[in-house]
N, C-alpha and C positions, 0 to 999 in steps of 0.2 A: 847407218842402221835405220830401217823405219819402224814402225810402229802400227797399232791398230787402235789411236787414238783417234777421233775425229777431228782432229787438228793435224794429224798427218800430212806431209805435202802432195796433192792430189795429183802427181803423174804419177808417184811410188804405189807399187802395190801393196793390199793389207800382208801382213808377212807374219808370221809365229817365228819367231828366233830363238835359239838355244844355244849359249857356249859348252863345248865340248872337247873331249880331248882328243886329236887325230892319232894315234900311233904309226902311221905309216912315214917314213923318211922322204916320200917322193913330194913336189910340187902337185896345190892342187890349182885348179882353173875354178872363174867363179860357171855354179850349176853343174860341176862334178856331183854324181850320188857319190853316198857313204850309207855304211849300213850300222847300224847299234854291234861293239862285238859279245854277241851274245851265249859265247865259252869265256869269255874271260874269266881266270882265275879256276879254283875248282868245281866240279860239277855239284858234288856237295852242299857247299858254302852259297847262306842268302848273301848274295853279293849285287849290291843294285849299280855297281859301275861296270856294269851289262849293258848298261840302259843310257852310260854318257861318255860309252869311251867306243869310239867309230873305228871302222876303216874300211878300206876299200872293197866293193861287192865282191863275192866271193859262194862257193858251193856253199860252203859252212855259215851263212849268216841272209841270207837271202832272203830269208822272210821277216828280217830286221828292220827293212829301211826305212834308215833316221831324217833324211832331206837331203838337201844338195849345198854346196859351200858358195857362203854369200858374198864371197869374192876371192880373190886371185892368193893363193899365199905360196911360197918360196919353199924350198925345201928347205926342213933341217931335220937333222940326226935327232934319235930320240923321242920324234914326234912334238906335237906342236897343241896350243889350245887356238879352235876356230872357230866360227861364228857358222850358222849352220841355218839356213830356212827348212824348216819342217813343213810334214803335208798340209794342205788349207792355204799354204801360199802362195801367192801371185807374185812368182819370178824368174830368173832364167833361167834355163835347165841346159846343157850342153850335149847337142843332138848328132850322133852318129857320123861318121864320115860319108859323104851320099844320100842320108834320108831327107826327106822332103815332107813339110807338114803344112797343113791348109786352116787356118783359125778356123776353131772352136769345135772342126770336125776330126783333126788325128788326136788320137788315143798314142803317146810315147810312152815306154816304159823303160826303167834303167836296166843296165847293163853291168855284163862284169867286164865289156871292155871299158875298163878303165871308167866305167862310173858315167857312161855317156849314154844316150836314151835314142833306142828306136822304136820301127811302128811294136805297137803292142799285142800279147798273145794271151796277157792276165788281166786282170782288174784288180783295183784297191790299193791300198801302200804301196810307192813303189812306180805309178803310171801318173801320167799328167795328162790332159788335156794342151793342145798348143793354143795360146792366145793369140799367135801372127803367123802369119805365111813365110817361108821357106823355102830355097831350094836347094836341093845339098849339092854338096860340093867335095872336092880333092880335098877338103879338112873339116874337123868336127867345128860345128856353127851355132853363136846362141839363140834361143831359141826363148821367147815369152811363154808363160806357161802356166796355168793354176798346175798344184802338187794336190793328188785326191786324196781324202781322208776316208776310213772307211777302215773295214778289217785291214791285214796285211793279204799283201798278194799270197798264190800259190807257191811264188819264186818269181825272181828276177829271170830277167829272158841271159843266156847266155851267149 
């Protein structure tokens, strides 16, 4: 886990972390997106675990997104609590099968496939800047990355 103190160890990037509760049963990869699930429970009801229970991008929740998972975790039934970099941080985000990004000039944005990020068609919550170059390939590839802060996107690309 790093930190944004200035004693941080200076290859990590400055990183916002948040634990959160994954509800989804599947395996994530680290720099999968997650989005906030923002139905959860009644429409009704101030319910602010909207805002710390994720899961995977989706029609329903697209203009949520919470970060990307800061590292690798396993599947289990029931869902799981995980560790989660939010926007403002500098990490890795996992890029599309095939897309290609050039430091500091691709604009990636997440997906609903499976929470992996290609070129971008929105701005804000949601898109990253690539910090390395890339070439894609026959599998999703990680990828350095500032996560931009700003309003929320229009939607996640689909």
């Amino acid at each position: 886990m790093s930190d944004q103190s200035i004693n941080a160890p200076l290859k990590k990037g400055s990183v916002k972390s948040a634990w959160v509760w994954f509800e989804g049963a599947t395996a994530l990869k680290e720099g999968q997106g997650v989005c906030c699930n923002s139905d959860y429970g009644t429409d009704t009801d101030s319910d602010a675990r909207r805002m710390n229970r994720v899961e995977m991008p989706s029609a329903d929740n697209k203009t949520f997104f919470a970060g990307v998972a800061a590292r690798n975790y396993s599947a289990k039934a029931g869902g799981q609590m995980i560790e989660i970099y939010e926007p403002g941080s500098v990490c890795t985000i996992l890029v599309a099968i095939g897309v290609s990004a050039v430091v500091g000039v691709t604009a990636l944005e997440c997906t609903y496939v499976a929470g992996t990020f290609k070129a971008a068609t929105n701005n804000g919550k949601g898109v990253a800047t690539a910090l390395q170059t890339i070439t894609g390939g026959a599998a999703a590839l990680p990828c350095l990355a500032v996560l931009r802060e700003g309003l929320p996107s229009v939607g996640l690309a689909d």
